[in-house]
N, C-alpha and C positions, 0 to 999 in steps of 0.2 A: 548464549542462544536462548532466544523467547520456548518458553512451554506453557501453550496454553491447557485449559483445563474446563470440565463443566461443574460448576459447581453451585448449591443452591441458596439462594440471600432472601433477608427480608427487608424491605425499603418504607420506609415513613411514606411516600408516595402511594403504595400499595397498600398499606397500613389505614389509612387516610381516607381513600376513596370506601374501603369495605365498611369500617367504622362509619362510614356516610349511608354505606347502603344499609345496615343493619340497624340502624337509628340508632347511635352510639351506644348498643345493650351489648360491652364485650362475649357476653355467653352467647349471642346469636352471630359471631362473626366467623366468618368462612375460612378457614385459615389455609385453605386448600389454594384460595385466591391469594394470599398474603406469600405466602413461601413459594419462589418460581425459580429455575432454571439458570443460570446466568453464564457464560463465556469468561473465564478467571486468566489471567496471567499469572504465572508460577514466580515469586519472586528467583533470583538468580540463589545458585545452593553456597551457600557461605561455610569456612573452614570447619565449624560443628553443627553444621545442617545436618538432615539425613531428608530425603526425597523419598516419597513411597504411595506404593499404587493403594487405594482403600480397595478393601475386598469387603466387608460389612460395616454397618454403623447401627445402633438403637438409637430409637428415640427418645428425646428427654423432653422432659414437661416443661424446663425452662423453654421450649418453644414454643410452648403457645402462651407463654406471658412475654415474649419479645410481641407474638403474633396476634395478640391484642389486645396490648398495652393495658391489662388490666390492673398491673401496678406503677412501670414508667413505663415512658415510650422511648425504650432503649433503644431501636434504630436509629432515633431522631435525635439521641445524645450523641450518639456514636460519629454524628455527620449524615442522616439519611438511609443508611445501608449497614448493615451486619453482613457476617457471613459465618452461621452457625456452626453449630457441632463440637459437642465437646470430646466425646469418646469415639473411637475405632481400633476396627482392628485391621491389617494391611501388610504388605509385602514388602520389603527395603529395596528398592530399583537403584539408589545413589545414595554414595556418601560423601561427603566432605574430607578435607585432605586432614584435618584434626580430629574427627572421630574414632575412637578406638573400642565402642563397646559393640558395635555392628556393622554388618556386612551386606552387600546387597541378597539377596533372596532370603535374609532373618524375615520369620514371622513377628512381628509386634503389635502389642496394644498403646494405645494413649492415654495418658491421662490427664484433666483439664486444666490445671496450673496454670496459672498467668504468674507476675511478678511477684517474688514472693520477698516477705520481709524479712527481719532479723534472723529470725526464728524456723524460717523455713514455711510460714501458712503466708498462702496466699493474698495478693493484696487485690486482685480481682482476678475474674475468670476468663480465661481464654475461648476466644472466640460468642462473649458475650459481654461483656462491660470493659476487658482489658483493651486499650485503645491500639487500635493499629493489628490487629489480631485476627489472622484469618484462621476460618475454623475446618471441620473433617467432613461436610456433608459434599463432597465431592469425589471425582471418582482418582484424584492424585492432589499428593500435599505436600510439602516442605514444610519441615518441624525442626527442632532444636533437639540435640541428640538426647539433652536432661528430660526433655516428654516421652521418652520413649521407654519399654521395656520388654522384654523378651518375653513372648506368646506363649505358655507353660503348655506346650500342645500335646504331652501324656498326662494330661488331669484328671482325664475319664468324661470331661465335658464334648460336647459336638463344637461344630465353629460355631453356628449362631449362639449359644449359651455362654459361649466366653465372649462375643460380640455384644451382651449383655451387659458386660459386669465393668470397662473400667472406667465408666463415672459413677457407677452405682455402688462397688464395693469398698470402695476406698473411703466414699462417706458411711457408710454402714458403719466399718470398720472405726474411723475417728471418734463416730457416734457413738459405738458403743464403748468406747474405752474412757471417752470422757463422762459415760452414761454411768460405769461400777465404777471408776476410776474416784467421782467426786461422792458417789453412795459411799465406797469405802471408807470415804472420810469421817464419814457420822456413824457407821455401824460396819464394825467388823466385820470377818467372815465368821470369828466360831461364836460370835452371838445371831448371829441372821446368815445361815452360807447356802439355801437356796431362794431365789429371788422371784415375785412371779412379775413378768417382762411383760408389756403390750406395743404393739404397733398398730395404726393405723395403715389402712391399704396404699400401695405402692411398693416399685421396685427394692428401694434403701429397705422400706419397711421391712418386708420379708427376708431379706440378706439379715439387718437386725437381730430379726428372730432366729435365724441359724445359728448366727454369731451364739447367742444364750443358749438356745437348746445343747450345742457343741458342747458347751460349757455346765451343766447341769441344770438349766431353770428353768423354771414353768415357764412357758411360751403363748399367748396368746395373738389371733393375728384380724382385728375388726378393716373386715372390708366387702362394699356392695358385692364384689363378684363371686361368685360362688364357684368358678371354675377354679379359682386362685388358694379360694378358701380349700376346698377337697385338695389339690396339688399339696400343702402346706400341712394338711392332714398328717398326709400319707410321711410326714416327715417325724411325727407327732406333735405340732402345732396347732392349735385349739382354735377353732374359727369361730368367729361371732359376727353376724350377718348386720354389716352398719345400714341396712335398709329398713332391721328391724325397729330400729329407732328413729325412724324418717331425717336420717343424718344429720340428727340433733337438731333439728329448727327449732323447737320450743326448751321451755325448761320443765316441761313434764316427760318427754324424749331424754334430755340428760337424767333429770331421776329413775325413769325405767332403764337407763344403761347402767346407772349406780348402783342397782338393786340387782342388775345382770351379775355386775364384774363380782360384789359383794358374794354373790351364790358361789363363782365359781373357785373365789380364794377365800372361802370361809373365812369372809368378813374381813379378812387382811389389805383390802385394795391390791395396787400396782405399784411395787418397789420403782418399777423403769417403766418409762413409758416415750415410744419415739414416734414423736409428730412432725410427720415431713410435710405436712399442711395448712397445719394453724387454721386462720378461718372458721368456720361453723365447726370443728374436732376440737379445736383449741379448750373450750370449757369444759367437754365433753372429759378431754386428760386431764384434766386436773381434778373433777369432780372425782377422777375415781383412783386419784395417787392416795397411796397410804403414808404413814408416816414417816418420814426420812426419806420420801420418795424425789423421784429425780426427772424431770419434763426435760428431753434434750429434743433440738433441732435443727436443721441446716440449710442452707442457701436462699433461695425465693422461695414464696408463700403467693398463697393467695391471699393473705392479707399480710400488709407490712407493719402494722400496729396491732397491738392488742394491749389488754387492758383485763388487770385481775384484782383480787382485793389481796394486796399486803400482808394483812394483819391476821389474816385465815391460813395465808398460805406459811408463814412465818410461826403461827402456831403448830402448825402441821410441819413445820419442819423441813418444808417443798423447795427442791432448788429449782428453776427452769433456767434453764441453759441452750446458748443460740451460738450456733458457728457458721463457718463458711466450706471449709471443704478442707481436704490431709495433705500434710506435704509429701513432695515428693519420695521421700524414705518411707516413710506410711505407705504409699501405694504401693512400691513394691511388696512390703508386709503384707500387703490385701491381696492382691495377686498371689501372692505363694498360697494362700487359702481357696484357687478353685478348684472347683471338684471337690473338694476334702470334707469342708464346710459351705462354700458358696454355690445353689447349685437350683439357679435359677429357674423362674416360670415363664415360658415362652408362649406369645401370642402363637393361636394355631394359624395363622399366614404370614410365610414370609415377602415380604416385601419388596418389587424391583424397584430400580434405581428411580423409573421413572413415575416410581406408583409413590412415590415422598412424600408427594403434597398429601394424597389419601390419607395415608398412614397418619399424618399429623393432623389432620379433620379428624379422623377417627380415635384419635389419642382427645381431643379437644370434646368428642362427644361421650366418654369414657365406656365407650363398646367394645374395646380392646381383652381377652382374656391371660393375657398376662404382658410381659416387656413385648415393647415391639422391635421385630428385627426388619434392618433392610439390606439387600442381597445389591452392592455396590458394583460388583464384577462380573461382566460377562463369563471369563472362565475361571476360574480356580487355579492355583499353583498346585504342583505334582504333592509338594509337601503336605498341601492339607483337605485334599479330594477325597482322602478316605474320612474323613472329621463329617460330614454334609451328608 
């Protein structure tokens, strides 16, 4: 039986014409126009399918680099059309006849996994580069029971805050295992066993810094918004205002953050430092890794190249390290950490279904004060009305 669906795409068509109107300056594209609405056909639910109504979704940044193609124009690889969304959280309405870990009315999250290799890491992302892959910006989906996992709904989080986290935390999480994981290799813990940690602003970022605070280490967290920076505070997370340094455009901006970071770890630099960014931050983290330090980062960027000196960084001892996203056994790990440690900053509006496109204009004009949530469901299941 057909089930149709509304769900929201973005088309090299659409892509195309705004790029036109904006005079190909990706920062001036409307992304509002780019990301629309579309009439879905559900495929049919196969033996380890599971079918589920979406009840929330966040927004992820890789949308506004599908939405203007400011590194490929991943639509236009894909055949013209995506259909985004990596993360939600949702209700089980159907299962498949070989499913055994869910049931209809289980709360669940998703997480972004496309085909994964030997090893279990991903070989591209779902509902973004992996071909044939429809994504969760819709209000019903059909998943593979291996994306799914069970909604941890006494964490002490609300629903939107765990609608937050499961694209967000699972990179956090890999991040930062691979962040002490390759430090430990060059410096023990009983010679160096408190670390001082930096993030730049973003979702990953600040989950990052929990990860280490949880764990004993100075925490640092640079980013424009200062709603974000105070929340992070209140965590004991040390905020440094990346506006103060005109977000590093020159190289006297990087020496005035140099001379910052130096004040606050008596001269020690940044053991870890996690750059979900790259771009104009990229110099900025490394200018201020100390030695044995560790530059980790993950998935798209706003820039896909960069360029450092070798022979500086090799004296210093500097790994910089680039990944893609945690396998599936990782995410459940991450998930067992909300509420406990992950305990995310939520934009003050929540977002309906049909307010997406805003939401993503305003994630694209970075006005947003913390993750943005968007409200997928007109009603709420009995199970999680009191979470809202």
């Amino acid at each position: 039986m057909t089930t149709m669906t509304r769900a929201y795409s973005i088309t090299a068509e659409r892509l195309a014409a705004e790029t036109a109107a904006s005079g190909g300056d990706p920062s001036a594209v409307d992304v509002s126009k780019v990301v629309a609405v579309d009439d879905l056909e559900l495929r049919d639910l196969g033996p380890t399918d599971v079918q589920m109504k979406i009840l929330a979704v966040s927004a992820e940044h890789n949308i506004d680099h599908a939405a203007t193609a400011d590194t490929i124009n991943i639509a236009e690889a894909r055949g013209g059309k995506i259909y985004p969304g990596n993360s939600a959280l949702g209700e089980v309405t159907a299962v498949g006849r070989d499913v055994t870990k869910f049931v209809a009315g289980d709360i669940v999250v998703t997480h972004c996994n496309g085909e994964p290799d030997e090893n279990g890491f991903p070989l591209r992302i779902w509902a973004y580069d992996q071909p044939e892959s429809i994504g969760w910006y819709a209000k019903d989906a059909v998943v593979e029971e291996w994306q799914l996992i069970k909604a941890p709904l006494d964490c002490g989080l609300n629903l939107w805050e765990m609608a937050a986290l499961p694209l967000r935390a699972p990179t956090a999480y890999h991040l930062w295992r691979r962040a002490i994981g390759i430090y430990r290799v060059k410096v023990p813990y009983e010679r160096k066993a408190r670390l001082n940690v930096l993030s730049f602003g973003g979702g990953v970022g600040e989950l990052f810094l929990m990860l280490a605070k949880a764990e004993g280490h100075n925490a640092y967290f640079c980013a424009g918004s200062k709603e974000r920076r105070d929340a992070l505070e209140k965590q004991g997370i040390v905020g440094i205002d990346q506006k103060q340094f005109n977000r590093f455009a020159t190289r006297d901006d990087i020496k005035a953050f140099s001379k910052e970071v130096k004040g606050l770890t008596d001269g020690e630099g940044m053991h870890l430092v996690c750059d979900m960014l790259r771009g104009p931050v990229f110099e900025a983290g490394l200018a201020v890794a100390g030695r044995c330090g560790v530059n980790v980062s993950a998935g798209w960027q706003l820039s896909q190249v960069v360029s450092y000196n070798s022979t500086v960084q090799s004296v210093k001892q500097v790994t910089i390290d680039h990944t893609h996203y945690e396998t599936p056994i990782g995410c459940e790990a991450a998930t067992e950490l909300y509420g406990s440690v992950f305990k995310p900053t939520i934009h003050d509006e929540v977002y309906s279904f049909d307010d997406m496109p805003r939401c993503f204009q305003e994630m694209h004009e970075n006005t947003q004060t913390g993750i943005p949530i968007i409200r997928v469901a007109d009603e709420l299941p009995d199970s999680v009305a009191h979470l809202v």
